[in-house]
N, C-alpha and C positions, 0 to 999 in steps of 0.2 A: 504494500500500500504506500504510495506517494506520502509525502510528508505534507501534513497539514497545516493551517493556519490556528489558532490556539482558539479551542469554542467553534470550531469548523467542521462542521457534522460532513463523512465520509458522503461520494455520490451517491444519489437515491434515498440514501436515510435519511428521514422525518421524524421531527420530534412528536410524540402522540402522546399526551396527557402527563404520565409520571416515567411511560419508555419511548422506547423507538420503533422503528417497523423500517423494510426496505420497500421503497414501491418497484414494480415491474410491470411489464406489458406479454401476456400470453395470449396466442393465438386463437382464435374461434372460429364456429361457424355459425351464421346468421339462418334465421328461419328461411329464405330464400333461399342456403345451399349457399350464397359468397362466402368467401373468406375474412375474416376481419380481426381487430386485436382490443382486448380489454386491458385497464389497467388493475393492478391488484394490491393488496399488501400482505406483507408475511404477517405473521404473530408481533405483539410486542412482546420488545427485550428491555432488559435494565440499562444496559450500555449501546451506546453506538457502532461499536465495534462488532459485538454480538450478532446483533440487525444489520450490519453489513456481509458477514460472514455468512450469515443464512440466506441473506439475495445471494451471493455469489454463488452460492452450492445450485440453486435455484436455476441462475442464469446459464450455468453449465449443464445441467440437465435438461434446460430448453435446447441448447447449441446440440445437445447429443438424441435427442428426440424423445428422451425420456421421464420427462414432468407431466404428472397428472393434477393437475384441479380440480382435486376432489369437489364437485356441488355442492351446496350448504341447503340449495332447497330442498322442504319436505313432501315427499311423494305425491298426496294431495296435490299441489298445486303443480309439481311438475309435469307428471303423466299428462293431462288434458295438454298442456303448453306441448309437450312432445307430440302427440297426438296429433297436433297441427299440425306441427315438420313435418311427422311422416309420410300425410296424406298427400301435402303437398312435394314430397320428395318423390312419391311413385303413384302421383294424380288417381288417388283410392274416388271411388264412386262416393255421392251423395248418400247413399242406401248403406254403402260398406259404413262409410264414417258412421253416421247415425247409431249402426249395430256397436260398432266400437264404443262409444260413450258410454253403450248401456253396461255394456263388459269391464268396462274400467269403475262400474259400481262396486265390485265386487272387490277387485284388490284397493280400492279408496278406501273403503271400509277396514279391511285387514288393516291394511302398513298407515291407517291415521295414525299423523305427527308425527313420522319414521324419516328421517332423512335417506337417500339413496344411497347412500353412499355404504350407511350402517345396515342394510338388508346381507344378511349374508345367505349365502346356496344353503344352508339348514335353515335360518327362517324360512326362505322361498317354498323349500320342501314343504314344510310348515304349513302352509300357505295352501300350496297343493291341496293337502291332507284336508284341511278345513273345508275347502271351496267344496268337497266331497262329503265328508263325513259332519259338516253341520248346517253349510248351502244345499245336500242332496242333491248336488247338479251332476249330469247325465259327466259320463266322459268324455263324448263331443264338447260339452259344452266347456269343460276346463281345458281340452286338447286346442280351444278357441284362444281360451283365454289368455294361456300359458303361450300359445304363437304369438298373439298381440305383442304382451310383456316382451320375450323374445327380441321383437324387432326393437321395441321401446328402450330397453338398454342395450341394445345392439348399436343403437342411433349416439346414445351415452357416452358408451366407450369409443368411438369412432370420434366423439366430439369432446373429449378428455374432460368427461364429467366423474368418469370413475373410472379405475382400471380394468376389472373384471365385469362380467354378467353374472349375477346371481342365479342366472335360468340355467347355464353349463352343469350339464350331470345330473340336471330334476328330471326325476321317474314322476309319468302320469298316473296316479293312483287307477286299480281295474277297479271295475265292476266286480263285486262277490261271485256271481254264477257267472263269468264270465270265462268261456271255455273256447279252444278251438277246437270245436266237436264238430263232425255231420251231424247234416238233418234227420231226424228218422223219417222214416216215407210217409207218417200219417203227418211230420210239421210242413207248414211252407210259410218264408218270408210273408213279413204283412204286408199286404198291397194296398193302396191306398184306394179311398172310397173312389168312385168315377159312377156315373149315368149312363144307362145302358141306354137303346135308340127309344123302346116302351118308355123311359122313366122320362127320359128329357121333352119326350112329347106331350108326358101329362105334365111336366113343369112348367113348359111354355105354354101351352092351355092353360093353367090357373094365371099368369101373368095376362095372356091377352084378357080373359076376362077382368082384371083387377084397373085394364087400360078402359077398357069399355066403360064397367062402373065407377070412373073416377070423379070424383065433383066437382075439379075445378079442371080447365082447360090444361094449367098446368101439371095437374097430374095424369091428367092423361097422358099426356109427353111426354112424362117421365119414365111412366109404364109400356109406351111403345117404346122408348127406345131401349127399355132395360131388356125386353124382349127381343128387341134387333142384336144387341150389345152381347148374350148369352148365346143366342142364333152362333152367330160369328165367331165368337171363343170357341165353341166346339166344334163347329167347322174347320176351324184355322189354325187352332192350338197359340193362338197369340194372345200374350200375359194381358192381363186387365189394365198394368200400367202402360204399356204399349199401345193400346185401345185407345185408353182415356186423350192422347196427347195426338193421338192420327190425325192427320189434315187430307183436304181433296188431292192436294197434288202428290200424294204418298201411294195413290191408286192410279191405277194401269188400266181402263176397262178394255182395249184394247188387248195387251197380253194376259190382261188375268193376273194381276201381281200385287201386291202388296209392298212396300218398300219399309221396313221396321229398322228405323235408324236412331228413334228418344225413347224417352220413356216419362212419368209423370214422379216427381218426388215431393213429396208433400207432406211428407212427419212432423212439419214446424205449423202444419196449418195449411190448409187449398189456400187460404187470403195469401200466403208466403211460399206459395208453390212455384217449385222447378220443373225447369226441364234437362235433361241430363241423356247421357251416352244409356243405350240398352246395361244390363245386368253384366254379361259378357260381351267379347269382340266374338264370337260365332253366334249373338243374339244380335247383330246387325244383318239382318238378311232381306231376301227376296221370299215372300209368302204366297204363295201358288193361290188363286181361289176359283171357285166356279163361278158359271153365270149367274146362280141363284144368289151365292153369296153377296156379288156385285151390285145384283139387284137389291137387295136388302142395303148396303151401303150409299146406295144411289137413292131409295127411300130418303134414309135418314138425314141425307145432308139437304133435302129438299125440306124434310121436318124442321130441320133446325132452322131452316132460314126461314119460315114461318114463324119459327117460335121467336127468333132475331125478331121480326118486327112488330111481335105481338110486342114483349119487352118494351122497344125502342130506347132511349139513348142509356138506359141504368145498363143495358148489354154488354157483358167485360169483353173490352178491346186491348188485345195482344201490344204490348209493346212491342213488341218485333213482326206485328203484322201477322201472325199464325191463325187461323181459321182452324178451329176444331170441328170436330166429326159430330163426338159425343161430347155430352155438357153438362155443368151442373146446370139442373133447374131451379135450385132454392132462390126465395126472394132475396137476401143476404149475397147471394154471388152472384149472379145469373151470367152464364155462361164462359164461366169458368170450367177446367176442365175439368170431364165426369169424373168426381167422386172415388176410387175403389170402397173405401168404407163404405160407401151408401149401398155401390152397387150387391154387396156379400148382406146387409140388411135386408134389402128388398128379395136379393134369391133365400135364403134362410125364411123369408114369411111363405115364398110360395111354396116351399119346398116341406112346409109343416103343413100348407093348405093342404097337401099333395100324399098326407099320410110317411113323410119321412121323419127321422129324428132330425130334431134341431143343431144345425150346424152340421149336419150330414155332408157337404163340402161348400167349400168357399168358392170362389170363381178361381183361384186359381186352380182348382179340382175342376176345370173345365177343360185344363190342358190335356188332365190323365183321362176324361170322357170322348177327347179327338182320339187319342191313341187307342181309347177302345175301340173307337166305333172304325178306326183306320184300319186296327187290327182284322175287324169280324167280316172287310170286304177287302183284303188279303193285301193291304199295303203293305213294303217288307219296312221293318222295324230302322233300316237306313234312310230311307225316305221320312220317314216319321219324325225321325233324330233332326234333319236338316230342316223340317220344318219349323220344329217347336224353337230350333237355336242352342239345341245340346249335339256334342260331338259324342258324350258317353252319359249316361243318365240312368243310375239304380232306377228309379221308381218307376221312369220307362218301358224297363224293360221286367220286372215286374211287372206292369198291367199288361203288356203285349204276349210277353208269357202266360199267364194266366188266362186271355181270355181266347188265346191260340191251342191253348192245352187240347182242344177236346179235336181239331187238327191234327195235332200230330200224333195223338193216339188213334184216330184214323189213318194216318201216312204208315204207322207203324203196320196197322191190318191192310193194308194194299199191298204194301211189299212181301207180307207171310203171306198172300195166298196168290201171288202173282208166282213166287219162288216156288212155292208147293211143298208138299213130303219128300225131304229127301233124302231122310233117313231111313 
């Protein structure tokens, strides 16, 4: 150290109340991904000399890449703040984020007032253990949670908020009866509920009648197009959110197409409703439909513009100029995009008029009633996939198995008695 002047605090040391500190500059990253630099201080010391010796160690382990800044914030407030970077670091969907928040209820609650820094891989385990044995949540649902976390101090330590991940080495607690056993021949996967061509025909019979007897013009409108709205899903296998947000120039009458390029997001409220990219990039497609279907589409968009100038000027206009297909009809929005809440309301009333149990499926159980009804007029299960916007799909493929089963146990008696005895 150079020789000083007498009362000439060494560089960067600061006098702080009764000691010193050295200040320094370590690097960062900014929620945008830049690079950028924070100032800091060490601990205070008694002496100046001390508080200098401990910048220096500091500023050498910057030169050599190996200083951590341990975080001082508490979990709580961190997580959500991460949470942001991340989304925006690999542009996570409106729908993904949303689910996230709800997941980060779970470890907010655990690590309340815990600094990140002091979580260790046995707490996290900890943690684990808990989310199971006194949240009762499924193994998916912690195999979710635990990827989240994952990326969340993955993000951490990349950004030298702590050394380590506390997630390295945590085991997913199993399920009790959780075995890799075959099935015995009397079990089969559960398949999810779907409409057979009987059931959807008496659903949509209780709807038109519900359009008919409505008492105010605007419920009738409602009820035609909830009936067009269901028509279509089963038809086309296209998500409800994809529906609610379809415009005229998204349809092809001509080729018969569909174009499925948004979708509606609306968690925070329809009055604060998005529009946003499909689920997936293979839920950006081309949607095959028939002339019946088109016809029904070509109905509706002539309804709506009816119901447009019943309205008149209270009728929600798009900032960005977009014409919807389907709409809400409440006095509160009107013509904002349709609803999926309302629209799984209104199918659950018919669907109880209809002698089924309530909540017997939601509209998106209208994806697995295409796959049925694709299945039972012998569309092959790739074509089906390409429609709905799945490349591979469990639940798919469960309903198209199942309601194929009684097929292939006929393919199996064609071929024993084509081959004959030939024993």
């Amino acid at each position: 150290m150079a020789k000083r002047k007498k009362n000439e605090l060494p560089p960067k040391v600061r006098k702080r109340g009764k000691g010193y500190t050295y200040r320094y500059d370590i690097p960062i990253i900014n929620e945008d991904g830049k690079k950028d630099r924070k100032q800091t201080d060490t601990p205070s010391f008694p002496t100046p000399e001390e508080a200098y010796k401990a910048g220096i160690l500091i500023e050498a382990q910057l030169v050599q890449g190996t200083y951590i800044d341990e975080d001082k914030t508490i979990f709580n407030l961190w997580a959500p703040h991460m949470l942001v970077y991340h989304s925006r670091i690999n542009k996570l969907h409106l729908n993904t984020v949303h689910t996230y928040k709800h997941l980060l209820v779970h470890p907010c609650t655990y690590f309340n007032g815990d600094k990140i820094k002091d979580i260790t891989p046995d707490r996290y385990q900890d943690f684990l253990l808990w989310l199971q044995e006194e949240r009762k949540l499924a193994v998916k649902s912690i195999q979710s949670i635990h990827g989240l976390l994952n990326a969340l101090f993955r993000h951490a330590v990349q950004r030298g908020q702590i050394k380590t991940s506390p997630c390295i080495g945590a085991t997913i607690p199993r399920d009790e009866d959780q075995e890799d056993l075959d099935l015995d021949f009397d079990e089969e996967a559960e398949v999810p509920n779907f409409l057979e061509k009987d059931q959807l025909t008496k659903v949509i019979a209780a709807a038109k009648q519900n359009a008919e007897q409505a008492a105010t013009p605007r419920d009738a409108f409602e009820w035609r197009q909830f009936v067009r709205a269901i028509y279509i899903m089963a038809h086309t296998g296209v998500r409800i959110g994809e529906l609610s947000v379809l415009e005229p120039r998204k349809i092809s009458n001509a080729k018969l197409k569909i174009r499925i390029s948004a979708t509606l997001y609306d968690k925070e409220g329809l009055s604060n409703y998005q529009i946003g990219p499909p689920k997936t990039k293979g839920s950006r497609r081309l949607v095959d439909i028939s002339k019946r279907v088109a016809a029904v589409i070509e109905a509706q968009i002539k309804d709506v513009k009816a119901f447009r100038l019943m309205i008149g000027p209270e009728y929600h206009r798009n900032k960005e100029g977009r014409e919807f297909i389907f709409v809400n009809p409440t006095e509160q929005l009107p013509g904002y995009p349709m609803r999926p809440a309302r629209v799984n309301e209104m199918l659950d009333k018919v669907l109880v008029a209809s002698g089924f149990p309530s909540k017997f499926i939601t509209a998106h159980g209208l994806r697995h009633t295409y796959t049925s009804l694709s299945a039972e007029v012998g569309v092959p299960l790739d074509d089906i996939r390409k429609q709905l916007g799945h490349s591979k799909d469990e639940l798919t493929t469960l309903v198209y198995r199942h309601v194929t089963e009684a097929r292939r146990r006929a393919n199996v008696d064609k071929l024993d008695s084509f081959i004959g005895d030939l024993l």
